[in-house]
Every structure is written in C-alpha cells, then in structure tokens.
C-alpha positions in Angstrom: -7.7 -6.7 4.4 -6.1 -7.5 7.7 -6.3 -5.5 11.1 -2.4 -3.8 11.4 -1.3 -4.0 15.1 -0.7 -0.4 16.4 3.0 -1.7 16.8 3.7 -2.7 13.4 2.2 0.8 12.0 4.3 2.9 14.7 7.4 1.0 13.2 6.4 1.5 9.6 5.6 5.4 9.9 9.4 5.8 12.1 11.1 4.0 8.5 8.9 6.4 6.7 10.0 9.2 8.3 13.5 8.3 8.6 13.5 7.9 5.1 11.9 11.6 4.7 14.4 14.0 6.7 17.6 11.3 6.1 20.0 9.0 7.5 23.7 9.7 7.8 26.4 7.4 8.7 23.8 4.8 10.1 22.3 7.4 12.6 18.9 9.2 11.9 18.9 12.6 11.1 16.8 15.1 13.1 12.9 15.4 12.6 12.3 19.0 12.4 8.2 18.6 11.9 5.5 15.6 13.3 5.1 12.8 10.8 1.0 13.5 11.8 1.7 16.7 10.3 3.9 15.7 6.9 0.7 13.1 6.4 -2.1 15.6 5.1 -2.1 17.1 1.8 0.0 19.6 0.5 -2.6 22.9 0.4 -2.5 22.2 4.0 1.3 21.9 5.1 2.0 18.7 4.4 4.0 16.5 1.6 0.8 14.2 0.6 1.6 11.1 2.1 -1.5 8.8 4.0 -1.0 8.8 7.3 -1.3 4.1 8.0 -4.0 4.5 10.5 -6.6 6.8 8.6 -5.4 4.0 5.5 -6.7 1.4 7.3 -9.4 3.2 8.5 -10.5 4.0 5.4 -10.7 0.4 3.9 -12.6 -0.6 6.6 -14.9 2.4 5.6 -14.8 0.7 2.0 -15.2 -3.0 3.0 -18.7 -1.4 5.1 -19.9 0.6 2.3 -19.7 -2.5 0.5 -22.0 -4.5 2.8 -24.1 -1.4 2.3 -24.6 -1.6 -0.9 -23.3 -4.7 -2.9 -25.4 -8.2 -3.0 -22.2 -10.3 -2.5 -21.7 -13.2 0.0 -19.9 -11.3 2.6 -22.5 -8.9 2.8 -25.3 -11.4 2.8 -22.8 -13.1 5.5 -22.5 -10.1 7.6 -26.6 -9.4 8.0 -26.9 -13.0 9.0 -24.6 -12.9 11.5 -24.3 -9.0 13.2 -28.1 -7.8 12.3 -30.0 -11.4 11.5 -30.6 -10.1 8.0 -32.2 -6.5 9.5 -31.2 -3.2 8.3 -27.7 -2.4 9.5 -28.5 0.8 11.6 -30.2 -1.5 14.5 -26.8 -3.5 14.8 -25.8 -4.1 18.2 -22.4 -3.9 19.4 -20.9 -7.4 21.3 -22.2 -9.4 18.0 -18.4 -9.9 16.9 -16.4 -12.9 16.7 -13.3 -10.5 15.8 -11.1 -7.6 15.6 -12.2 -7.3 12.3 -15.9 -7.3 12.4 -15.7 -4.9 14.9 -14.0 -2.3 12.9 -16.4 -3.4 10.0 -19.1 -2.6 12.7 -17.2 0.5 13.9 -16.8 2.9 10.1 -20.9 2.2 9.3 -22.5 5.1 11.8 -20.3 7.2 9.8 -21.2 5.9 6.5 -24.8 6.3 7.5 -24.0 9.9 8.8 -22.1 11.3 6.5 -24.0 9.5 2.9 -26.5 10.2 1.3 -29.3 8.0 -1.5 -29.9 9.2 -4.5 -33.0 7.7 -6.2 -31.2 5.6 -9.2 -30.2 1.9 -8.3 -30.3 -0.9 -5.8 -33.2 -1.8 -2.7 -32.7 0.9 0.1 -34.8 1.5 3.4 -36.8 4.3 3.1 -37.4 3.7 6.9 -33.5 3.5 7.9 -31.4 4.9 5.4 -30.7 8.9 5.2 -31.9 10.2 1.4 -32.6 13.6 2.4 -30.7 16.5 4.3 -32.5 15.9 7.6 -31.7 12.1 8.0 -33.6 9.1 7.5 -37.4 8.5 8.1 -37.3 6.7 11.4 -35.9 9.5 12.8 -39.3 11.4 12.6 -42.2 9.6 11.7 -43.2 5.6 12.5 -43.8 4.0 9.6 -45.8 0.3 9.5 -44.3 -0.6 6.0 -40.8 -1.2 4.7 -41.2 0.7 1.3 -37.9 0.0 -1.3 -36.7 3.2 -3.1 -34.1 3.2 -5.6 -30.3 4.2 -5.3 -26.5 4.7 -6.9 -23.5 3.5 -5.3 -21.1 6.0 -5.2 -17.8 5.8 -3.1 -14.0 6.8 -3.3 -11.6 6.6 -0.8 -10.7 10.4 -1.6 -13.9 11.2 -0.1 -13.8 8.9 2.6 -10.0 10.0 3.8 -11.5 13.7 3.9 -14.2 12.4 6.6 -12.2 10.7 9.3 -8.6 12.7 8.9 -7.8 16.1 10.8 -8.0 19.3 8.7 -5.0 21.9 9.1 -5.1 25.3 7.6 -4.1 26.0 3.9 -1.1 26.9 3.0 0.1 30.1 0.9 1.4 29.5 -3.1 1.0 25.9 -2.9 0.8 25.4 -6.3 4.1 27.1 -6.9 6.1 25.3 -4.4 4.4 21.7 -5.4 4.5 22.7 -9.4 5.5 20.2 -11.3 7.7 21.8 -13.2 10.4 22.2 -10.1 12.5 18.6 -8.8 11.2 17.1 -6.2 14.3 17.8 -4.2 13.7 21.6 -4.7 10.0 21.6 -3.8 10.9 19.7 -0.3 13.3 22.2 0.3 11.7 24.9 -0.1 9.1 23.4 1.9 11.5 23.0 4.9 12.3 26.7 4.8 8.3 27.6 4.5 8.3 25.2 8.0 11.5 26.5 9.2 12.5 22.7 9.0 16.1 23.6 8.0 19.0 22.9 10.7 20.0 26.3 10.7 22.2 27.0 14.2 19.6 28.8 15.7 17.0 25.8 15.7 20.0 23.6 17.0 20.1 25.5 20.0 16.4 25.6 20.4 17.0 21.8 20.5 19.5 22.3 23.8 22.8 22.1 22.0 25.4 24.6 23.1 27.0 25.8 19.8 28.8 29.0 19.1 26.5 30.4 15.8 28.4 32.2 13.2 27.4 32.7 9.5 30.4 31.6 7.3 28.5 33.6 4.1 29.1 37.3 6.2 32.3 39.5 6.3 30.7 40.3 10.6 29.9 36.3 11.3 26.5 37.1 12.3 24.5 34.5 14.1 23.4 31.8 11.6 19.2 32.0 11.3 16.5 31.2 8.7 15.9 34.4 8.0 19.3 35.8 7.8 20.4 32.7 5.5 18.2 33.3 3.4 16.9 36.8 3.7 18.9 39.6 5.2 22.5 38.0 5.0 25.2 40.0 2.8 25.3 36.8 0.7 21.2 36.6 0.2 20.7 40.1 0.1 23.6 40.2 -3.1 22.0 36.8 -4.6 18.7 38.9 -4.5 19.1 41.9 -5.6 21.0 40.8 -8.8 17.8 38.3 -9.2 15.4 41.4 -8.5 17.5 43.5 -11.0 17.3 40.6 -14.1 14.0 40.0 -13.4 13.2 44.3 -13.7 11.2 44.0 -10.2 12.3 46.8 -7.4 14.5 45.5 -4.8 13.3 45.8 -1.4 16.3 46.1 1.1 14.6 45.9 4.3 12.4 42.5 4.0 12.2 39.1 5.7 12.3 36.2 3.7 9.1 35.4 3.6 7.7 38.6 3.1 9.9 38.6 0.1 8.4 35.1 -1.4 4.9 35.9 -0.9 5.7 39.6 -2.9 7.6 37.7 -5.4 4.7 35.3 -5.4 2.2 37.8 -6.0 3.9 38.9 -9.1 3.6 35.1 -10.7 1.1 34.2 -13.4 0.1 31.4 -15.2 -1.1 33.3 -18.4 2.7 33.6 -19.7 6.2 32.0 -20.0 7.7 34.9 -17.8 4.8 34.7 -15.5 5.7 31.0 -14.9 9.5 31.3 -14.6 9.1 34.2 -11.9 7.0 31.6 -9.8 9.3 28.5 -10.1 12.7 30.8 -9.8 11.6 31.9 -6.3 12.3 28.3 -5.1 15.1 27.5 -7.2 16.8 30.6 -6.0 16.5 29.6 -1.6 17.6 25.9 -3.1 20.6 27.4 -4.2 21.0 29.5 -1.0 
C-alpha cells in the first residue's frame, strides 16, 4: 500500500469521469453532475463507484486495524517504534519517519472510536480499549493493573467506507432503476433523467449558451425541456398513453414526468411477472424517448 499523491488521484478520477458522461471526436463531453456525488452508492444518488481518496483512506483504516489486532511483524514493528510497545491510544503524534506512518497513525482514533471488543479472542486492554457503549476504562476509573480480556477481530472495508464517507439522502425506487434485470445503458439513463443530467436545450442555456430551443417531436416546436421530452410533449404524452392503455392503468393527462414514474412505480410488485415488467418498462419506455 503506497501513499497516492493528491495529483495523481485528481487525474485518475477526471479519466474516470470522462469515461462516465463520454468523449466525442477527441473532446470531453459535458459533466452534468460532481464526480463526489456519482461516488456514493446507488440508494443514495449515485452509480456505486469508490470515490480514490475514501479508497485509500480506507486501507489505511485496514492496514491500522491490523496493528490492532494481528501479532505480525509490522505490528510488533510499529509499537516499537510510534508507542515503545505501549498501548496504541497514548501514541504521540511527530513519532513518524513518513507519509505513511502518519496516515497509519492518523485512521486509529477512529478505529478506537468507532469499534468495539467483544469478549472471544486475542489479549486486549481492559484499561485502553473501548468494550462497552460508554468507552474504555481509563476514561472513568484509574486502574493500577493491566487486566487482558478476550476478543474477535472483525473488520470489512464495507463497514469502514460507511464511517469516513459523506452520506446523501436516499433515493426513490432504486431498486427498479438499478434492477438487474434492465442493461446497464438503460439504468444510467434513466438515472440522468432522475438527475436531470440529460442535455436537453434548456440545461444548455443554463450553461450560458445562446441557442434557439425548439422540440423537433411537436407539431408547435415548443421549447425543448426535461419534462416536456419526456412528459407533457405530444410525442411522450402519445408514447404514454398507448403504454398506459396496454398496460390497463388510467392515463393521467395533466402530469409531470416524475410524478408519472413514481405513480407508475407505486403500482410495481415483486410478487408477480406482471408486477415485475410494470417496474422495469417504466425505464425502458424514457430510454426509448
């Protein structure tokens, strides 16, 4: 594991996202969302991809919980040289020969903060390490003795990416836009249009570009926008009302787009084969639009 300069990760993450919304002709398409925001799961908004710095991050976490807990050389190594062979919380910070170490140094108040022993394997501190809810020992009583408890060692990075990255708020029907069952083409596309990530001509003028809007899929040109695209235009409306009329569900003139999806939503279910395809058509439909 080797400390990624900050330049190298900004330059990986641009040919990430480049490689996400597109290159055309040797010029990069436009980035409609933050890749900080594409980097968190999909429940929350984003397409499930590890953001490099919370990656890193989160080795570093694992490399310390292994000095924790395992009986190897590097961590006999590292309590010889950071803590002389003391328990870890009383380590000092200026005891590091590198940018390594330090980051070692730096993810182990978490891991102290955030884990907790259970009584099973492996010598622990009863004084130091934090086996009940309200932290460890030291923290409200002096003891004299260095009693040696039990404990397991238990770690994923899963866990561990969940404590150091930023939460965003859950998204609506994720499991019908991410199903397996759809492409993956068809799931990122409908996941533009959730985002309003599409290049539409309305968000190209938001963007500064003088451009003279007219919807090529309506007998009055009207201005081209998400929602009319693929909502209210005389194109969408006609695609959904035959939909609405195969399907047997009442068509509903007078509705936004995504009022539409999460009604249409609402009348998925898993519990049979119709149920199913009425929650997967919904995207395959605004693909097609």
């Amino acid at each position: 594991m080797v400390h990624m300069p900050k330049t190298m990760k900004r330059k990986l993450s641009n040919m990430f996202a480049n490689f996400f919304w597109g290159v055309e002709d040797q010029k990069k398409k436009r980035h409609w969302r933050a890749w900080n925001k594409l980097c968190v799961p999909c429940d929350e908004g984003g397409v499930g991809v590890r953001d490099l710095d919370e990656v890193q991050q989160v080795m570093f976490l694992k490399f310390g919980w292994q000095l924790l807990t395992q009986d190897s050389l590097w961590a006999k190594f590292f309590c010889a040289k950071c803590v002389k062979n003391s328990h870890v919380s009383l380590m000092q910070e200026g005891r590091f020969g590198s940018q390594f170490w330090m980051n070692a140094f730096q993810g182990i108040p978490l891991l102290l903060q955030k884990s907790q022993w259970k009584v099973r394997q492996e010598n622990v501190s009863l004084r130091y390490d934090k086996f009940t809810e309200d932290g460890p020992l030291c923290s409200r009583v002096n003891l004299i003795t260095e009693p040696l408890i039990r404990v397991q060692d238990l770690f994923s990075t899963r866990s561990a990416c969940d404590i150091i990255r930023v939460k965003f708020p859950k998204m609506d029907n994720v499991d019908w836009i991410w199903n397996n069952l759809l492409p993956g083409k068809i799931s990122i596309y409908m996941w533009k249009a959730y985002f309003n990530c599409l290049s539409v001509d309305e968000n190209v003028r938001k963007l500064g570009i003088p451009i003279v809007s007219c919807c090529n899929c309506c007998e009055t040109h009207h201005c081209e926008y998400l929602n009319h695209v693929l909502g209210s235009g005389d194109f969408a409306s006609a695609l959904w009302r035959k939909v609405y009329a195969k399907m047997g569900f009442p068509f509903v003139a007078i509705q936004g787009w995504k009022e539409r999806s999460a009604a249409w939503f609402r009348l998925a279910s898993r519990q049979s084969q119709v149920g199913i395809l009425t929650g997967l058509l919904l995207s395959i439909v605004v693909w097609r639009l």
